[in-house]
C-alpha positions in Angstrom: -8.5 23.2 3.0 -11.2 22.1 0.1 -12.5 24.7 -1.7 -15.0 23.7 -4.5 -14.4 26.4 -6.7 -10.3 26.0 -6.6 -11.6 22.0 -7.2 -13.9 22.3 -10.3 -11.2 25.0 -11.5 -8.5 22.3 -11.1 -10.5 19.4 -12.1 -11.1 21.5 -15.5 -7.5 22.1 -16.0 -6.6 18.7 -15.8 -10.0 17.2 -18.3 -8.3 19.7 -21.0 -4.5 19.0 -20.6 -3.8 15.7 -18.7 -3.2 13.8 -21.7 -1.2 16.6 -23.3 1.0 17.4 -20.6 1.9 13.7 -19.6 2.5 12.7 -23.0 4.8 15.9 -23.2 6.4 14.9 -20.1 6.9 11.4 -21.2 8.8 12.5 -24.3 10.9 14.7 -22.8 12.1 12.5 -19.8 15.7 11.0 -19.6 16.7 8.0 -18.4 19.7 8.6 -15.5 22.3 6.0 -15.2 21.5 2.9 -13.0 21.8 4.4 -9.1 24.7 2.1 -7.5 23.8 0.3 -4.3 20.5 -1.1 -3.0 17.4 0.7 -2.1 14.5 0.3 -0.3 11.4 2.4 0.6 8.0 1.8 2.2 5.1 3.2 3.0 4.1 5.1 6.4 6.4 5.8 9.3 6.3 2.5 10.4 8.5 2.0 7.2 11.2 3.6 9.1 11.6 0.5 11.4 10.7 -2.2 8.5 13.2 -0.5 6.4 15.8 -2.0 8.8 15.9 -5.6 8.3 15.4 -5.6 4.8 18.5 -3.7 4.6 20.5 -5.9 6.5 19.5 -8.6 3.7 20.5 -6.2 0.8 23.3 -4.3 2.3 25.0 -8.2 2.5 24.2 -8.5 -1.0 21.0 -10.5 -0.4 17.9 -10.3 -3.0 15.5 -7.7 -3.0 12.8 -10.2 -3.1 14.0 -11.9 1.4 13.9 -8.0 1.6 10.7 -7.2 0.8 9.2 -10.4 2.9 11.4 -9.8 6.1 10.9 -5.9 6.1 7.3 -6.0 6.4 7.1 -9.3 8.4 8.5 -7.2 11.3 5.2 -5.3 11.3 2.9 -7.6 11.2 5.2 -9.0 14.1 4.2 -5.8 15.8 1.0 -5.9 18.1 -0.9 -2.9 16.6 -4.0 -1.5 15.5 -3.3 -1.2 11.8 -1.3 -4.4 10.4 -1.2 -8.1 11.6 -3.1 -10.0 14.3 -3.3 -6.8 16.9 -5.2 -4.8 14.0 -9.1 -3.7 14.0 -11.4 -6.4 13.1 -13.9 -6.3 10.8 -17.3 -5.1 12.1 -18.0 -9.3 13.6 -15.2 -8.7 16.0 -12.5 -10.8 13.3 -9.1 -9.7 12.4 -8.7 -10.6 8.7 -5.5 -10.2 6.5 -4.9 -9.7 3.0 -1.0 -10.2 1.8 0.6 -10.0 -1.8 4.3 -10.6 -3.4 5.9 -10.0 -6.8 9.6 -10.4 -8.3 11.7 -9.3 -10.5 10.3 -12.1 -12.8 6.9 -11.6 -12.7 6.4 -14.7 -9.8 3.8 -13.3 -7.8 1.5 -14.5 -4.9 -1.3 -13.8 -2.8 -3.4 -14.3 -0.1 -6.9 -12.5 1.4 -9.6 -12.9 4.1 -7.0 -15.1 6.1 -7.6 -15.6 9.7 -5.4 -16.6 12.6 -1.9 -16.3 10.5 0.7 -14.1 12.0 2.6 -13.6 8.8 0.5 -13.6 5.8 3.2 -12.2 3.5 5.2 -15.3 4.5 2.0 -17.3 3.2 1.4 -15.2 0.0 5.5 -16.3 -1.0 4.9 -19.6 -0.6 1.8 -19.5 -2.8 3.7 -17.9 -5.5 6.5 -20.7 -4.9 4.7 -23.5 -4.4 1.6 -23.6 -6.3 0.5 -23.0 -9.3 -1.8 -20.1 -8.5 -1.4 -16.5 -7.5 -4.1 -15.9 -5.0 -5.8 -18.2 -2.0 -8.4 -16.6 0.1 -10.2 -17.7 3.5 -10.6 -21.3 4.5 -8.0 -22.1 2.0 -5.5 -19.8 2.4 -5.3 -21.0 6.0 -5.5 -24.8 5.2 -2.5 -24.1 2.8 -0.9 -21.9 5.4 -1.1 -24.7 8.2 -0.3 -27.8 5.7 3.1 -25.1 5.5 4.0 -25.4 8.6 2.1 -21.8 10.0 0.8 -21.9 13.4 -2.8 -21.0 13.8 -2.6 -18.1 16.0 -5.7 -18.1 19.1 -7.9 -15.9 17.8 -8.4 -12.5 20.3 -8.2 -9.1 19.9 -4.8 -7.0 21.1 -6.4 -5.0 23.8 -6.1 -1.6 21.5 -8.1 -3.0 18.9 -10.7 -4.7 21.6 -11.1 -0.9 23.4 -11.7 0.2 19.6 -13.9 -2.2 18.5 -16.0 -1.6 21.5 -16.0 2.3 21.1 -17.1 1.8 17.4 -20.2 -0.9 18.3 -21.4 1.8 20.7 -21.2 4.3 18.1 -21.9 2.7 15.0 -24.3 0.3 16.0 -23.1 -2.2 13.5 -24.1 1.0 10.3 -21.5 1.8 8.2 -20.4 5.6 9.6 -21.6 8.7 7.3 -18.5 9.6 5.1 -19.5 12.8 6.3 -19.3 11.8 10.1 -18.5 14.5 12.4 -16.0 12.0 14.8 -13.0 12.4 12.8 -11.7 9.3 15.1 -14.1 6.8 14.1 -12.8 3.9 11.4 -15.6 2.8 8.7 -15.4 1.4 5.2 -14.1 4.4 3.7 -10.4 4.8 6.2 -8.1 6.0 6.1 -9.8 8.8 7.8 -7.9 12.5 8.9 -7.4 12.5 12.5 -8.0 15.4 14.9 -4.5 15.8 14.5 -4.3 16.6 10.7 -2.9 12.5 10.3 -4.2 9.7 8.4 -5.3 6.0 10.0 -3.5 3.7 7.9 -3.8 -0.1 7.9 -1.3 -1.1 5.1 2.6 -1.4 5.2 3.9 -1.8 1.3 7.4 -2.2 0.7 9.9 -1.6 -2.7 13.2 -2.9 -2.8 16.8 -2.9 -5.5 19.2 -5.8 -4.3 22.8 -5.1 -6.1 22.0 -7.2 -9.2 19.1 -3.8 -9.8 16.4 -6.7 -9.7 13.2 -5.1 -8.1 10.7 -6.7 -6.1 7.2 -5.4 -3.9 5.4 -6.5 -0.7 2.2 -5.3 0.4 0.3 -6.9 3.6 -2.8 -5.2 5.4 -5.7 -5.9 8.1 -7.7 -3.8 5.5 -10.2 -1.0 6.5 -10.8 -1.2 10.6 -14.4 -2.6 11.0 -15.1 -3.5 7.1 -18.2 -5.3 6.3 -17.5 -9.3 6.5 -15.8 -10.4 3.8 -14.5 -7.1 2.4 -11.1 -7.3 0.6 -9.2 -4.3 -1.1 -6.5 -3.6 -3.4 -3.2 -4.8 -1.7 -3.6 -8.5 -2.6 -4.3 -7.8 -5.9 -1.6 -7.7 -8.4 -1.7 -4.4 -10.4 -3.8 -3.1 -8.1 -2.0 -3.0 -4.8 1.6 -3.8 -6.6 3.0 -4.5 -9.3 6.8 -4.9 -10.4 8.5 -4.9 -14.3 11.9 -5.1 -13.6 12.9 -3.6 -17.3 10.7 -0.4 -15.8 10.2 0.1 -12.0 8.0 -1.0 -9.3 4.7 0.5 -7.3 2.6 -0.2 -4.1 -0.5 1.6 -3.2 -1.8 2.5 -0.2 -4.9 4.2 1.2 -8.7 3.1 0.2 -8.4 0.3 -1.9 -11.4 0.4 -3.5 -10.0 3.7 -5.4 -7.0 2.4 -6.2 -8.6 -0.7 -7.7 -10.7 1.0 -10.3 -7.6 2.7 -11.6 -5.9 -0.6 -12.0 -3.2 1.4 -9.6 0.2 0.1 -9.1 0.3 -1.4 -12.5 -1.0 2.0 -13.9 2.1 3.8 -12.5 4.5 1.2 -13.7 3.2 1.9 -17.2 3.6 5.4 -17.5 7.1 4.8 -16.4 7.5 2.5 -19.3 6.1 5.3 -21.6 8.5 7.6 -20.1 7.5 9.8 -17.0 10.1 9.5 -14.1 8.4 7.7 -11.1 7.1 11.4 -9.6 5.1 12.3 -12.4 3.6 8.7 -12.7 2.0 8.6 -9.1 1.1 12.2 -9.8 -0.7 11.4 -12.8 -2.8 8.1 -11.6 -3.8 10.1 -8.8 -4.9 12.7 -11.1 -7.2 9.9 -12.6 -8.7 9.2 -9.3 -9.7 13.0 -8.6 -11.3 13.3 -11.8 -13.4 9.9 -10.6 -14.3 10.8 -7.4 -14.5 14.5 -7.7 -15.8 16.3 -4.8 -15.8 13.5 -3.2 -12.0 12.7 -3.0 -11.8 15.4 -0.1 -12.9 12.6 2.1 -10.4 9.9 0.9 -6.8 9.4 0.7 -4.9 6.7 -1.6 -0.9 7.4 -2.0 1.6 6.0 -4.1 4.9 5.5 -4.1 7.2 3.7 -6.9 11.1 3.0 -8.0 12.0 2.9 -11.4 14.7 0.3 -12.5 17.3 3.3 -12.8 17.0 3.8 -8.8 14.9 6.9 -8.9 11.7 7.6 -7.1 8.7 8.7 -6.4 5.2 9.2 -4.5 2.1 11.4 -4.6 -1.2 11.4 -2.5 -4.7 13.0 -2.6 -3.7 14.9 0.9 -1.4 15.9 2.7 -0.2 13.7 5.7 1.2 10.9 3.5 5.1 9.8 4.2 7.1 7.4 2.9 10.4 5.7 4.7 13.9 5.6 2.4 16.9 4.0 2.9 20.1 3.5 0.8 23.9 3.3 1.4 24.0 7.0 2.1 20.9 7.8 3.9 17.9 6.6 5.7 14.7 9.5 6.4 11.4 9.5 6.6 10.2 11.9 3.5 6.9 13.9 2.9 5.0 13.4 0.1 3.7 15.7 -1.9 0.0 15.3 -2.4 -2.9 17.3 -4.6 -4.4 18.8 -1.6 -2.3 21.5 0.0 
């Protein structure tokens, strides 16, 4: 529950001593031997099921990188109302998708407002491996995408996002919602909202992976915020903002409202602090901690959630709220685990 006196208290605490206490943390932090085996994790509890065949590919040796691409390829494959064609459209009735890639040496690609692709992350790979940029967006993501060999998907709404789209038009008359709104089930340009039953809408799947050879590598692919202005792209197709990977130091995806996570420089953010020498926990705790003292009050009404691997195999995750899970998966065991979050 928020409580603005426990806030500004808080808030206080963490102006005077943030700096202090990380740095203190940083110096103090061991490295632990290299963890043996692969490892992947991913956001949501939809990670659960994309966790499975990226470990097929790693658990045969494969590289973390066909992991990352295959895991969350079976979501978008999925006809749903957060990620992929069956998502929410924006608030003209038009499901657009935003993809991104990185390796364990530094290739990255991206792609954003593409329309009519099934499997944009599939499209963001081949624009890190076959052209000399890191991002396409719109017309020309999908031009490149069909010169590829990607079909161009008819463009219609799954029927879940049609009856959703239709409930928001009639409620939202084409205004953005109040953050404040009192229907806890209406989407708008600041989701992922709280539901009625203490969970979060999400619209993003991001994926870490280890092969054997330790390499790292990230995927992140989204329909972005259900019934976004036209146009509107957030923070998972942009490198350092929605991933980033250093394979000497660890890896991090972000998920939640991109627009936070992007003026925090996000992913990259939490890869640094690993470098400087927090353990992958106190990272995402301590970006997170730079987003309350932004928003202030007003980060009781958003959630944005990390989670990130160092290249010694540990992890990590933090979130404003609660409700945030991630999916894990090694040799030994495979569970959907709560994050901890600033909120209680």
């Amino acid at each position: 529950m928020f409580n603005r006196r426990s806030f500004v208290r808080k808030v206080g605490m963490l102006s005077a001593g943030l700096t202090v206490q990380g740095a203190a943390a940083g110096l103090t932090q061991q490295k632990k031997p290299m963890k043996k085996g692969p490892i992947v994790l991913s956001t949501w509890d939809a990670g659960l099921e994309a966790n499975v065949p990226a470990w097929v590919i790693l658990e045969k040796g494969g590289l973390a990188l066909d992991a990352v691409e295959q895991g969350v390829r079976h979501t978008e494959n999925s006809i749903n109302c957060c990620v992929g064609l069956g998502a929410n459209p924006d608030r003209d009735g038009h499901v657009t998708l935003d993809a991104s890639i990185m390796d364990h040496q530094h290739n990255c690609g991206a792609v954003a407002f593409l329309e009519r692709i099934k499997h944009p992350i599939s499209v963001a790979r081949r624009v890190m491996e076959k052209t000399p940029h890191v991002m396409l967006v719109g017309e020309g993501a999908q031009q490149f995408a069909i010169a590829e060999g990607f079909a161009l998907e008819p463009e219609k709404l799954s029927k879940a996002a049609q009856a959703a789209y239709s409930n928001w038009l009639e409620k939202s008359q084409y205004k953005s919602p109040s953050i404040n709104r009192e229907n806890q089930l209406d989407h708008g340009p600041f989701a992922p909202t709280r539901l009625q039953n203490g969970e979060w809408n999400h619209d993003t799947i991001g994926m870490l992976a280890m092969d054997q050879h330790g390499n790292l590598s990230a995927s992140c692919t989204t329909s972005g915020t259900g019934f976004k202005m036209r146009g509107r792209v957030g923070d998972s197709p942009i490198i350092g903002a929605g991933l980033f990977v250093d394979n000497q130091v660890g890896a991090c995806v972000a998920t939640g409202q991109g627009e936070d996570v992007i003026r925090v420089a996000g992913a990259s953010t939490v890869v640094e602090l690993i470098r400087q020498g927090r353990n992958p926990q106190q990272a995402c705790e301590e970006v997170i901690q730079r987003i309350i003292q932004i928003k202030k009050e007003r980060s009781k009404d958003i959630q944005v959630a990390f989670i990130a691997l160092s290249s010694q195999g540990e992890v990590g995750s933090f979130a404003i709220h609660p409700g945030f899970s991630f999916a894990y998966k090694d040799a030994q065991r495979s569970e959907l685990v709560k994050a901890e979050s600033w909120f209680k």
